[in-house]
The first five atom37 places (N, CA, C, CB, O) and aatype in JSON, in Angstrom:
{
  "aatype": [20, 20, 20, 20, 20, 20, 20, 20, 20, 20, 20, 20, 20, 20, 20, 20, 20, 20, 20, 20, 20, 20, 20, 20, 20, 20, 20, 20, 20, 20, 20, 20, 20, 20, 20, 20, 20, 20, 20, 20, 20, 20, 20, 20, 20, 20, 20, 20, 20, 20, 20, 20, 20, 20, 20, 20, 20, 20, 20, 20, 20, 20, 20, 20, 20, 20, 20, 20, 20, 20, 20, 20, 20, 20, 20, 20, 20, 20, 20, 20, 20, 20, 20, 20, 20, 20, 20, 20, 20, 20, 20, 20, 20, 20, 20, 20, 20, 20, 20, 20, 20, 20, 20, 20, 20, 20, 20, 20, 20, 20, 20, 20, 20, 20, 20, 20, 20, 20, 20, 20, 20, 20, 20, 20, 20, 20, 20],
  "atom_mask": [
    [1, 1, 1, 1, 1],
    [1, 1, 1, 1, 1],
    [1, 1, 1, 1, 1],
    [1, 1, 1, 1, 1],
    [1, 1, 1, 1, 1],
    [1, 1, 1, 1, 1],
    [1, 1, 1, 1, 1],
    [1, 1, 1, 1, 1],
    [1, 1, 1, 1, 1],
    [1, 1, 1, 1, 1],
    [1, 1, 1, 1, 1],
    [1, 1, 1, 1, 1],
    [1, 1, 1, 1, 1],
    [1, 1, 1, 1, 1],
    [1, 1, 1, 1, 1],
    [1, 1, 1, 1, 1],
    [1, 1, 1, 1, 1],
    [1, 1, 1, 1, 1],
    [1, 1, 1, 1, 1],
    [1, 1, 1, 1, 1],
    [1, 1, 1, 1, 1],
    [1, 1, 1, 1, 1],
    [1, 1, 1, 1, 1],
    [1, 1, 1, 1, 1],
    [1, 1, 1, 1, 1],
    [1, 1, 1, 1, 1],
    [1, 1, 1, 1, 1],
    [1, 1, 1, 1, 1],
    [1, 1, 1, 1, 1],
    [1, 1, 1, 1, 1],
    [1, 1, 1, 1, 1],
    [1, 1, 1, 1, 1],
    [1, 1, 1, 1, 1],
    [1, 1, 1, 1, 1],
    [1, 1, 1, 1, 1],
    [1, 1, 1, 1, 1],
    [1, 1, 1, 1, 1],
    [1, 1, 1, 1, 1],
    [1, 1, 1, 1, 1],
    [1, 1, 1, 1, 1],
    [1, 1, 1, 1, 1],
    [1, 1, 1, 1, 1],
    [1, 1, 1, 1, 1],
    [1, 1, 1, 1, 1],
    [1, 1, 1, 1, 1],
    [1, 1, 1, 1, 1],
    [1, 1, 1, 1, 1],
    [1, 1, 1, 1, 1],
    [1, 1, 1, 1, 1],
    [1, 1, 1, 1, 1],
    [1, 1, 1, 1, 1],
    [1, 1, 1, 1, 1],
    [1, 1, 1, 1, 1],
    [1, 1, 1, 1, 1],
    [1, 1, 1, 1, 1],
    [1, 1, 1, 1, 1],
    [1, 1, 1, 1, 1],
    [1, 1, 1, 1, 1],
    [1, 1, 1, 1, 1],
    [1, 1, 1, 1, 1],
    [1, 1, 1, 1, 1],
    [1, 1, 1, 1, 1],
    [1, 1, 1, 1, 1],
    [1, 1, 1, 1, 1],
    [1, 1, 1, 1, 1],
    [1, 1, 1, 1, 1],
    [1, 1, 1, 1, 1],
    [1, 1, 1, 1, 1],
    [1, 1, 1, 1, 1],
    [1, 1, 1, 1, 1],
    [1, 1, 1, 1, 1],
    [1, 1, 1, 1, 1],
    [1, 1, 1, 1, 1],
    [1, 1, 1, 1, 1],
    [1, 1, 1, 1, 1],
    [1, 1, 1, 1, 1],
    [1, 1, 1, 1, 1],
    [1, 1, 1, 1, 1],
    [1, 1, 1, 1, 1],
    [1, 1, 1, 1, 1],
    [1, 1, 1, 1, 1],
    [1, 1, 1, 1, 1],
    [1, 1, 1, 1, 1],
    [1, 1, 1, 1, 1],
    [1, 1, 1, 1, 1],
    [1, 1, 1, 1, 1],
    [1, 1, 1, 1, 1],
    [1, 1, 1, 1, 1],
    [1, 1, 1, 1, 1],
    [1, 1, 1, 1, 1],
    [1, 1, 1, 1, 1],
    [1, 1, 1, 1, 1],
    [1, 1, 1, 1, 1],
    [1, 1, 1, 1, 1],
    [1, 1, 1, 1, 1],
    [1, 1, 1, 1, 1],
    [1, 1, 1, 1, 1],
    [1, 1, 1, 1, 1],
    [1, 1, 1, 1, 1],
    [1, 1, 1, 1, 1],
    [1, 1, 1, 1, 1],
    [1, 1, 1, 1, 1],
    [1, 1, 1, 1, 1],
    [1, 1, 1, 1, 1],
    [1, 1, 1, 1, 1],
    [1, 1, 1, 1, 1],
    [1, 1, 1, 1, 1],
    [1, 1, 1, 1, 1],
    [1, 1, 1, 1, 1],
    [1, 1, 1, 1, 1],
    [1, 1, 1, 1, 1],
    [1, 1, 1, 1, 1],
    [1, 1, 1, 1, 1],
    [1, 1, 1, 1, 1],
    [1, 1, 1, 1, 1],
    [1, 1, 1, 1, 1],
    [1, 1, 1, 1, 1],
    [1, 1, 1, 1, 1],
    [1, 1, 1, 1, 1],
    [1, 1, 1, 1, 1],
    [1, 1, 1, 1, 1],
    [1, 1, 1, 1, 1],
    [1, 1, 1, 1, 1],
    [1, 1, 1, 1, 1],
    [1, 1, 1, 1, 1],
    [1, 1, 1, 1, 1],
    [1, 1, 1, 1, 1]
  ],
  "atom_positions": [
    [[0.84, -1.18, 0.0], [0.0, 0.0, 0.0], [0.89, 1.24, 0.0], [-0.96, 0.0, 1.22], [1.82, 1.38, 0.79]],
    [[0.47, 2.33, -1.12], [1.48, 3.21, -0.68], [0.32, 4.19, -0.52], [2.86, 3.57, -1.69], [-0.73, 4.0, -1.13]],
    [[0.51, 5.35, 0.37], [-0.24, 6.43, 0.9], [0.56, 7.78, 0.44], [-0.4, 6.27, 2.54], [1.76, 8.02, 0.49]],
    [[-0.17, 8.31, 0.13], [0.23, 9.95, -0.34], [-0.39, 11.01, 0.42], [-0.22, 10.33, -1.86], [-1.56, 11.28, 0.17]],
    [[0.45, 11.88, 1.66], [-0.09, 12.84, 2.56], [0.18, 13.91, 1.96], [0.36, 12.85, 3.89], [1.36, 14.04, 1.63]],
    [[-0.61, 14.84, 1.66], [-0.96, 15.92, 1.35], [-0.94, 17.41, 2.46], [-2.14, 15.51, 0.88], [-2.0, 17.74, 3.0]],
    [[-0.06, 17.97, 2.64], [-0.66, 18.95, 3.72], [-0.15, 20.2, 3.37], [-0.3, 18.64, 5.24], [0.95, 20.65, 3.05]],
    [[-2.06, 20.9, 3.62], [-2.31, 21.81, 3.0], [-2.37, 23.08, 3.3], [-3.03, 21.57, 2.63], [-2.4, 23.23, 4.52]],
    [[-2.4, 24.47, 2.45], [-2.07, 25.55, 3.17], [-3.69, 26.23, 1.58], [0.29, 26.15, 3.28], [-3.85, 25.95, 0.39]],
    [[-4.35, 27.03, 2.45], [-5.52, 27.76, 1.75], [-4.62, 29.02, 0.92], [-6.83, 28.42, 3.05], [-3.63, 29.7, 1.17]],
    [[-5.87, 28.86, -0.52], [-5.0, 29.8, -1.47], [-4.76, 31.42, -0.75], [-5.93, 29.97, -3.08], [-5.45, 31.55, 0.27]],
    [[-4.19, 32.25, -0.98], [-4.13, 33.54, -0.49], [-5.48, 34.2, -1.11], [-2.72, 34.28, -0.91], [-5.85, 34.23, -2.28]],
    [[-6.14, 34.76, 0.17], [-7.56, 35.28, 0.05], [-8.71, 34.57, 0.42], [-7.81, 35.58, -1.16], [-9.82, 35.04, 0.17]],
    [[-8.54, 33.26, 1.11], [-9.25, 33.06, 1.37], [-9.54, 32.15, 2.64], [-9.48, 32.96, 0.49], [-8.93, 31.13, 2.96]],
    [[-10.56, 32.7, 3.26], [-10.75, 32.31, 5.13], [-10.89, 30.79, 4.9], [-12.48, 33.08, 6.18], [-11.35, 30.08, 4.01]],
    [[-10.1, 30.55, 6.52], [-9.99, 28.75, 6.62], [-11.41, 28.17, 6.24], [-9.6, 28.1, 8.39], [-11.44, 26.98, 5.9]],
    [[-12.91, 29.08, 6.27], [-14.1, 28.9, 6.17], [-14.31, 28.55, 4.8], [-14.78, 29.93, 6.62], [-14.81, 27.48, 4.46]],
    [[-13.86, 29.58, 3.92], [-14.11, 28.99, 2.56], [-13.41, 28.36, 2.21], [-14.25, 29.59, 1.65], [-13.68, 28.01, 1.07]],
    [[-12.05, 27.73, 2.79], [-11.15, 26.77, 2.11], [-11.52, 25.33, 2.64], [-9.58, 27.14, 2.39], [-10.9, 24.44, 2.06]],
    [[-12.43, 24.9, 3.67], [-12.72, 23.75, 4.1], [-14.25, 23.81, 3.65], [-12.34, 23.52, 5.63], [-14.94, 22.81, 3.81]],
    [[-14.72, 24.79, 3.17], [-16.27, 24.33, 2.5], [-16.06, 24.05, 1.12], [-17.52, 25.55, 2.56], [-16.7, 23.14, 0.59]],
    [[-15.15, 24.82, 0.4], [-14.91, 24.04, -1.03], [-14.07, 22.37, -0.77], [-13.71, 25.23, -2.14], [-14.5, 21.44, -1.45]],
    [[-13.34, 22.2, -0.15], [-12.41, 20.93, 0.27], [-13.69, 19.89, 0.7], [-11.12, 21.32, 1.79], [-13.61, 18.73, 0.29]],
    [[-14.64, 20.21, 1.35], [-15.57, 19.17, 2.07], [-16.76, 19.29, 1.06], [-16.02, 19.56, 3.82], [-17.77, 18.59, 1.15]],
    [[-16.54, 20.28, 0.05], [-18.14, 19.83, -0.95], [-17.09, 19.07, -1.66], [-19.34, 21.26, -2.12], [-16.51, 17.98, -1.56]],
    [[-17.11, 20.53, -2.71], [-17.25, 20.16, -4.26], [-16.17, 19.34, -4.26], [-17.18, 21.37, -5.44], [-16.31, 18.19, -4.7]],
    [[-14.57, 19.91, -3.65], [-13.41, 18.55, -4.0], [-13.64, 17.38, -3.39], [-11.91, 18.77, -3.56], [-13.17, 16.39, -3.96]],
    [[-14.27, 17.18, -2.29], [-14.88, 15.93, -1.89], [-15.11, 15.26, -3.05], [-16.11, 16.04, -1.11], [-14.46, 14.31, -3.5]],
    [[-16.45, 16.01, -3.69], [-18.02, 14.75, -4.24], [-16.66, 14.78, -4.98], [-20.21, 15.13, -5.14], [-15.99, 13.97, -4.33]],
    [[-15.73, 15.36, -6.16], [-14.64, 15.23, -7.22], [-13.99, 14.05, -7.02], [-13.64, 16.33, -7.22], [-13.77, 13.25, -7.92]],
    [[-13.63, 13.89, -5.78], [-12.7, 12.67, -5.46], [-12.95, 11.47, -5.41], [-12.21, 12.7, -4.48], [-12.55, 10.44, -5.95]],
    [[-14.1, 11.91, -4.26], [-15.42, 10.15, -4.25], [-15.43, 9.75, -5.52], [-17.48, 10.34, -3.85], [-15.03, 8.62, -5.81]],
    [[-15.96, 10.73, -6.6], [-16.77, 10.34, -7.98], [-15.1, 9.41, -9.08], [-17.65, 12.48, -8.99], [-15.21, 8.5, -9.89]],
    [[-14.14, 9.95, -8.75], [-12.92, 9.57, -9.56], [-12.27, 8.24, -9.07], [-11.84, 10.72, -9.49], [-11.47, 7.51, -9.65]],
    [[-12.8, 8.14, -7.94], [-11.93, 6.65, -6.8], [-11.44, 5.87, -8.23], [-13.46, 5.18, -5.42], [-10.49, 5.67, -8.98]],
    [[-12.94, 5.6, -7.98], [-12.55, 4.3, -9.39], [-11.56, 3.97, -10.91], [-13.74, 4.22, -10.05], [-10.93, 2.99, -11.31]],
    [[-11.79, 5.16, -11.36], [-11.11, 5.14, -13.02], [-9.29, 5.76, -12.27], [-12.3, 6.85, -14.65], [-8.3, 5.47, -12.94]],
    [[-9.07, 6.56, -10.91], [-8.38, 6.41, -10.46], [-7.13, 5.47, -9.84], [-8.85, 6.75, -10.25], [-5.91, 5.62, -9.95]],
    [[-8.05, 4.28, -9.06], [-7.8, 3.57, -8.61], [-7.3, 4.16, -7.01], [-7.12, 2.94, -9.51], [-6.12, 4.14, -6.67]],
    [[-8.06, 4.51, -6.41], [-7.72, 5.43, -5.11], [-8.72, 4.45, -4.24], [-8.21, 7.4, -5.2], [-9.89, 4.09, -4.17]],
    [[-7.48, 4.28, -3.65], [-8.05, 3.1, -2.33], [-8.92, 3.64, -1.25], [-6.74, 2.46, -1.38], [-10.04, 3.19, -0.98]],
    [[-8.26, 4.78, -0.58], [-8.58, 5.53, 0.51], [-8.74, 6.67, 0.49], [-7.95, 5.44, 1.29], [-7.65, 7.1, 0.11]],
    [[-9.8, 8.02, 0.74], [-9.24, 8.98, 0.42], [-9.85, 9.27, 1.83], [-9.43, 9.71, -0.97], [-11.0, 8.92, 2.11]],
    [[-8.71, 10.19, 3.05], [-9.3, 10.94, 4.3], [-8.93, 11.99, 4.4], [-9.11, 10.49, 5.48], [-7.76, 12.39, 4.33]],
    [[-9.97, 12.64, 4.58], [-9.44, 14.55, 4.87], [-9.24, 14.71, 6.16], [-10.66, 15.91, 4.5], [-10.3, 14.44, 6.73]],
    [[-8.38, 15.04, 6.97], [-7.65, 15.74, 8.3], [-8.03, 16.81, 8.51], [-6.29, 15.95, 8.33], [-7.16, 17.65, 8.27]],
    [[-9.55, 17.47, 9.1], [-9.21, 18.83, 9.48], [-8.93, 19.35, 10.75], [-10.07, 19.51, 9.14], [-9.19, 18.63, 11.72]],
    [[-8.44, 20.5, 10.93], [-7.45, 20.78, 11.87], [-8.85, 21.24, 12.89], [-6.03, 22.05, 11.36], [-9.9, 21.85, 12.65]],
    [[-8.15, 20.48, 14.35], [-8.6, 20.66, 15.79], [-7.93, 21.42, 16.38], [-8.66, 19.64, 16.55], [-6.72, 21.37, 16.56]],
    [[-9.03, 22.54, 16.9], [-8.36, 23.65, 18.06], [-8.96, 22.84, 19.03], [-8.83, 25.51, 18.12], [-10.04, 22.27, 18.84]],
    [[-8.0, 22.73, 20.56], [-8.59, 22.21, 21.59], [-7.6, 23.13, 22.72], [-8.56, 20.45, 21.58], [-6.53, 23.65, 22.39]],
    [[-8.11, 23.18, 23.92], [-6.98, 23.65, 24.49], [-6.16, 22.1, 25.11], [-7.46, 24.89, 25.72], [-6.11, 22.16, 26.34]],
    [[-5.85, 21.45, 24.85], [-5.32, 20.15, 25.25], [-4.07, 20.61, 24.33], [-6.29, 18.58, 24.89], [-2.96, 20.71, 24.86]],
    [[-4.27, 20.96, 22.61], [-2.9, 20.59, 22.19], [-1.79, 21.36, 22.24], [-2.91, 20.27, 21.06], [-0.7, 20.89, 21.93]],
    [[-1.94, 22.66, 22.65], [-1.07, 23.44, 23.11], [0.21, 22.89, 23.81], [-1.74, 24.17, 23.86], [1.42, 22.94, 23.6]],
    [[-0.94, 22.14, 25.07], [-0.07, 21.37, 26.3], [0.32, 20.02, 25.45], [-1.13, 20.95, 27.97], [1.17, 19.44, 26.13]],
    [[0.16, 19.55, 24.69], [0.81, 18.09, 24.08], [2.08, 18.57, 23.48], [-0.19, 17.23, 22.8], [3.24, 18.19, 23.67]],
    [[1.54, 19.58, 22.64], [2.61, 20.23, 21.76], [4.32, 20.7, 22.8], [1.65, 21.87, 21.06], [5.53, 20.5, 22.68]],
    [[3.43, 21.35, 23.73], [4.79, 21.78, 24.97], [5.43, 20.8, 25.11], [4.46, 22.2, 26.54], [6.65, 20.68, 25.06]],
    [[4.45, 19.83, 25.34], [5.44, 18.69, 26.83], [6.22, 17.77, 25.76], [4.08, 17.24, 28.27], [6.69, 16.68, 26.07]],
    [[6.3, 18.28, 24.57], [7.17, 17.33, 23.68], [8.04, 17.99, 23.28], [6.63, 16.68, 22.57], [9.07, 17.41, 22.97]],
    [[7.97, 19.21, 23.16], [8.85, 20.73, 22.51], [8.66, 20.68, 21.53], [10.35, 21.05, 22.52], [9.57, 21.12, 20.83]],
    [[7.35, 20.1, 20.73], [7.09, 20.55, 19.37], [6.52, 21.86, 18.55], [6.42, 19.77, 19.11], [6.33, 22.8, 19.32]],
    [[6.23, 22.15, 17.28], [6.35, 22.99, 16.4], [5.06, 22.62, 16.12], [7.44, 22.99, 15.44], [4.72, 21.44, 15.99]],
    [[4.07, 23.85, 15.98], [2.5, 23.7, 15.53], [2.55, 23.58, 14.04], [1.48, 25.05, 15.96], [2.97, 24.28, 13.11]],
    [[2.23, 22.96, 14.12], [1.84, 22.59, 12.39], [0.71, 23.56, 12.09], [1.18, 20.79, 12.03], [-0.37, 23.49, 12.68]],
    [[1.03, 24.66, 10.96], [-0.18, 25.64, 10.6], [-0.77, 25.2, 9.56], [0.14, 27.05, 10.31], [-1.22, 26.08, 8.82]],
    [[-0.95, 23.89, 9.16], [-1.56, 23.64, 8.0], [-3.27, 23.97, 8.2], [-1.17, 22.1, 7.6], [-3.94, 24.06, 9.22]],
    [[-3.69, 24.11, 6.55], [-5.37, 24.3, 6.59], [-5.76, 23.11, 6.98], [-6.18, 24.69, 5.2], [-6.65, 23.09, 7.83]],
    [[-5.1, 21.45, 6.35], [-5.79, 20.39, 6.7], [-4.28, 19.22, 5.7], [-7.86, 20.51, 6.03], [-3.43, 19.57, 4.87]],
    [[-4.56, 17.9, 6.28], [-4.08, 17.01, 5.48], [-4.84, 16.11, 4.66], [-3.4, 16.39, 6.12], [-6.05, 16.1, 4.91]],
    [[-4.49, 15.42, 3.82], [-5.12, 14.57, 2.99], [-4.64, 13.5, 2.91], [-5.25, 14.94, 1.93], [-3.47, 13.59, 2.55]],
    [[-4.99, 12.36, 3.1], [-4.24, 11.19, 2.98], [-4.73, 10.17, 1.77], [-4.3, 10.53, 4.34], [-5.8, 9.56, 1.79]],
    [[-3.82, 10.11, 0.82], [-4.87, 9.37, -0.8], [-3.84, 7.87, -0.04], [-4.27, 10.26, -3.49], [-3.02, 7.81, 0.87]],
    [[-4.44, 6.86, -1.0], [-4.31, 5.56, -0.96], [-4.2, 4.9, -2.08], [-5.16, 5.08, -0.37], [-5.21, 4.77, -2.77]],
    [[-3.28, 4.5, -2.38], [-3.05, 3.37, -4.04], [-2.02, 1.96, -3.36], [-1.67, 4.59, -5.85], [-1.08, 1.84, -2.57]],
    [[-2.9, 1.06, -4.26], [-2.07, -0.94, -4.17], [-0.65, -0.54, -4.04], [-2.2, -2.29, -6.03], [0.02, -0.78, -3.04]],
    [[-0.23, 0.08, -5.11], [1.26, 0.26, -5.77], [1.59, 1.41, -6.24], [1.54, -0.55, -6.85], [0.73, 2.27, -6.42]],
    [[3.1, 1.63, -6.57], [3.25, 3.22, -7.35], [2.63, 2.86, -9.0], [5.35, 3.89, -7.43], [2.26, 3.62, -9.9]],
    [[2.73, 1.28, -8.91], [2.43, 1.29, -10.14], [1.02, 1.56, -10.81], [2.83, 0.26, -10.44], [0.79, 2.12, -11.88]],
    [[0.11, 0.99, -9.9], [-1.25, 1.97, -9.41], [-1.39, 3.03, -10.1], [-1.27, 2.54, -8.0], [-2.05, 3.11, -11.13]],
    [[-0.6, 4.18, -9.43], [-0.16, 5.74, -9.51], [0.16, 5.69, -11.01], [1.28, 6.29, -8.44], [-0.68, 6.07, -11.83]],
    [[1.63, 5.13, -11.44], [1.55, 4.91, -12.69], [0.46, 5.14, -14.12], [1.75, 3.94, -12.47], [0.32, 5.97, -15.02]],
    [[-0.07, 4.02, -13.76], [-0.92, 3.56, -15.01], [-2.21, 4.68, -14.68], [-1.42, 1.59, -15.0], [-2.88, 5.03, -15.65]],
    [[-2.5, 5.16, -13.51], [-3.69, 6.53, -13.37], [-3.02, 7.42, -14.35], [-3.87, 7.44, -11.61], [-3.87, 8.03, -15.01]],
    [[-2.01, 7.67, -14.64], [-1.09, 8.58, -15.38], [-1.63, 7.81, -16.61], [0.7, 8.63, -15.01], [-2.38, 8.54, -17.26]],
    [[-1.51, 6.8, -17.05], [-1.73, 6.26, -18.63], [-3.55, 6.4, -18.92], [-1.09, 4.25, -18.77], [-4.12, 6.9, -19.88]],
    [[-4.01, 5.89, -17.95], [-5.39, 6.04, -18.29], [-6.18, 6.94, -17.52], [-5.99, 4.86, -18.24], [-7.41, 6.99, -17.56]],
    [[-5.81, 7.29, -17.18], [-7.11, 8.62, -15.91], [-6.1, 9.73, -15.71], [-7.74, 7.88, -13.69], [-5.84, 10.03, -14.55]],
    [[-5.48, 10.4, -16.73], [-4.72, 11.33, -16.84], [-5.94, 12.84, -16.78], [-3.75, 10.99, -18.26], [-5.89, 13.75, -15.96]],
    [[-6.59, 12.74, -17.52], [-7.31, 13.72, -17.19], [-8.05, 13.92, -16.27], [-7.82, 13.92, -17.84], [-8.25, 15.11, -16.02]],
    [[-8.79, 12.85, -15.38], [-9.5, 13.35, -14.45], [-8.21, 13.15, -13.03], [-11.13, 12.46, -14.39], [-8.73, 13.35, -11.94]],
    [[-6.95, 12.85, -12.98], [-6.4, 13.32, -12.15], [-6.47, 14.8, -12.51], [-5.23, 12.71, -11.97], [-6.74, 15.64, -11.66]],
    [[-6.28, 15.04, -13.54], [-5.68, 16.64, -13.98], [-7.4, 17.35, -13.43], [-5.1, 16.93, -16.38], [-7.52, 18.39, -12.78]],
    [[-8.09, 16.84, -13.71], [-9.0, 17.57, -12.78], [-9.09, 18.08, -11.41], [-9.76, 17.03, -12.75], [-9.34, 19.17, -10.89]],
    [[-8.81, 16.87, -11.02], [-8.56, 16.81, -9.33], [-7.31, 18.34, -9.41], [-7.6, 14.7, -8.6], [-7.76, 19.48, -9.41]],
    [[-6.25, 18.14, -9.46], [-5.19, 18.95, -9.66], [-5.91, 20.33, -9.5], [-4.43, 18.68, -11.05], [-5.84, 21.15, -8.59]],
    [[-6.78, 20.3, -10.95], [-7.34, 21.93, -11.07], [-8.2, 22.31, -10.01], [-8.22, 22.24, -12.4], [-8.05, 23.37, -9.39]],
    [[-9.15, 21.43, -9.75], [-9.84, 21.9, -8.64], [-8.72, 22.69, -7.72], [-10.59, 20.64, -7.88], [-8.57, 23.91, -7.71]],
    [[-7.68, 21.38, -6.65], [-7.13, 21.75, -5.87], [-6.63, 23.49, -6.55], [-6.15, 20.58, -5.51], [-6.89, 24.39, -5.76]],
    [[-6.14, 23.82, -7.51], [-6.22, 24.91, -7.52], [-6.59, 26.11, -7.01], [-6.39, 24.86, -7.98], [-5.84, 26.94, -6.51]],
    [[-7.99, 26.22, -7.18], [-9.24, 26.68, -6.89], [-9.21, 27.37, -5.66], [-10.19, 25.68, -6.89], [-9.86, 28.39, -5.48]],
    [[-8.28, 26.7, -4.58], [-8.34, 26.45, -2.7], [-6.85, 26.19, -2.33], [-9.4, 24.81, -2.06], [-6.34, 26.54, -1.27]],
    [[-6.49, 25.81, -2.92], [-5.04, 25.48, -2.27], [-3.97, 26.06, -2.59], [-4.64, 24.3, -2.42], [-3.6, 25.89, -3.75]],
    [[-3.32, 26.75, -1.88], [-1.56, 27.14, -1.92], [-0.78, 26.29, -2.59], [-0.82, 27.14, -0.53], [0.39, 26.43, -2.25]],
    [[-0.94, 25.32, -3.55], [0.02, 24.7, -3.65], [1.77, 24.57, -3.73], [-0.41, 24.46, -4.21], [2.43, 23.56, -3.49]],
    [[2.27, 25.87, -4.14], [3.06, 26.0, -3.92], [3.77, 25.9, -2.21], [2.99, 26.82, -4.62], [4.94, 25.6, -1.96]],
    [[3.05, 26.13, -1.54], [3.59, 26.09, 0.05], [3.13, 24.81, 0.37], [2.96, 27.29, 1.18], [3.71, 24.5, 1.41]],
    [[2.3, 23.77, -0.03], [1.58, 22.6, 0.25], [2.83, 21.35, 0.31], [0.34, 22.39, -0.99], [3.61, 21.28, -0.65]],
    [[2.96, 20.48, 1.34], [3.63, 19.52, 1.09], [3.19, 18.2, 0.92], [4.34, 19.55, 1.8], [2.16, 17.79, 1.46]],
    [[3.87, 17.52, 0.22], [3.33, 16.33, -0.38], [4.59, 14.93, 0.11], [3.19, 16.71, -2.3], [5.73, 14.96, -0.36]],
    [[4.23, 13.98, 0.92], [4.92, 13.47, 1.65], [4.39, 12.14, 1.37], [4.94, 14.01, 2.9], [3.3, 11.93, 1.91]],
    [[5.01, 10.9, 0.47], [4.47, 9.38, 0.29], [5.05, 8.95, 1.62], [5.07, 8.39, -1.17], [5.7, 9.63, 2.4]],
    [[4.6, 7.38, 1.74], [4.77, 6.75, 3.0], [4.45, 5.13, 2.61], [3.71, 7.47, 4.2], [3.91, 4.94, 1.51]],
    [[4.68, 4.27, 3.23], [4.35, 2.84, 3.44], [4.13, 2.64, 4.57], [5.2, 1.94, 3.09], [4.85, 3.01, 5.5]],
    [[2.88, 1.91, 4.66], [2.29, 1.72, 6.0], [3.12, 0.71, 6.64], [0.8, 1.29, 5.97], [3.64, -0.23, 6.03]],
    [[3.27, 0.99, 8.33], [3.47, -0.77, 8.88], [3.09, -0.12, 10.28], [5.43, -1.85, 8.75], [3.41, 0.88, 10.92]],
    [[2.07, -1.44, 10.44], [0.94, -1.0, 11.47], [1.61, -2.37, 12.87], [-1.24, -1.33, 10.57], [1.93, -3.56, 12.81]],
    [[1.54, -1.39, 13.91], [1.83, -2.44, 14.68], [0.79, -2.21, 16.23], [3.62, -2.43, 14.89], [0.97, -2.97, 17.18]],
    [[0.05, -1.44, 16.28], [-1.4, -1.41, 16.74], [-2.5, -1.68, 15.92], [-1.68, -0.26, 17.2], [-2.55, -1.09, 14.84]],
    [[-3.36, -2.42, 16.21], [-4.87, -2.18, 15.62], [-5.15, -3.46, 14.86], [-5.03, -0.79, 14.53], [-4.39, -4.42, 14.81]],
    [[-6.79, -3.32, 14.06], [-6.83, -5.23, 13.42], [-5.53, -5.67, 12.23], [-8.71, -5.56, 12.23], [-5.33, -6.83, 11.89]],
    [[-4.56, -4.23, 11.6], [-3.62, -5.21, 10.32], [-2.21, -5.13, 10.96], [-3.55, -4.4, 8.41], [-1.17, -5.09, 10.31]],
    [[-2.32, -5.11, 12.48], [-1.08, -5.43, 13.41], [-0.35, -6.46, 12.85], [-1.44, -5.85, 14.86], [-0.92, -7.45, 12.39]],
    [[1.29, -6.3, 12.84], [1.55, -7.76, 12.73], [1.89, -8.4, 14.36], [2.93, -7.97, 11.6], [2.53, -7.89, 15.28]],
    [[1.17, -9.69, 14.25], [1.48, -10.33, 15.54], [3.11, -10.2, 16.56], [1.25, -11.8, 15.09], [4.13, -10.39, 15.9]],
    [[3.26, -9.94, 17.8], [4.15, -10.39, 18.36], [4.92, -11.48, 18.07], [3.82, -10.46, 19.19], [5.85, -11.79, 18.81]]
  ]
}
């Protein structure tokens, strides 16, 4: 499984309000509707929690607030997956793309792949 994190910063001009109501409609239904000819396993949007708890988490570790608008976490089998979306679903990635446009900084946005290995929860590997 490879996972693609996304984290995002709202285009200039526009309140975290309108950058998580376009992200939770219209690029939503965009994404749901593409899974398929995609091949997008997972798609979860991260939006950001004010609490007063994380302040104090953040301290007691000496960490750095992450100012992102939100993360995204996509999901594909393989890169090769990713690949062949490039050979055949080239345009409605390029959709997706444009939308993100629309809302997103991309230039300041980081884009971070990963491979899962889970060692809590049901795809734990055993002790």
């Amino acid at each position: 499984m490879v996972k693609v994190f996304l984290m995002l910063y709202r285009k200039p001009g526009l309140t975290r309000e309108q950058f998580l109501e376009h992200w939770q409609g219209p690029h939503k239904e965009l994404a749901v509707s593409s899974a398929a000819p995609t091949r997008l396993r997972r798609y979860v949007q991260n939006h950001p929690v004010r609490h007063a708890m994380t302040e104090a988490l953040r301290q007691g570790r000496g960490a750095i607030a992450g100012d992102y608008d939100g993360i995204v976490e996509a999901w594909w089998d393989s890169f090769e997956d990713l690949v062949e979306v490039g050979n055949t679903a080239g345009q409605i990635a390029g959709a997706l793309l444009e939308d993100e446009r629309r809302f997103c900084d991309l230039s300041r946005s980081v884009m971070w792949f990963a491979e899962e290995h889970e060692f809590v929860g049901p795809g734990a590997d055993a002790p």
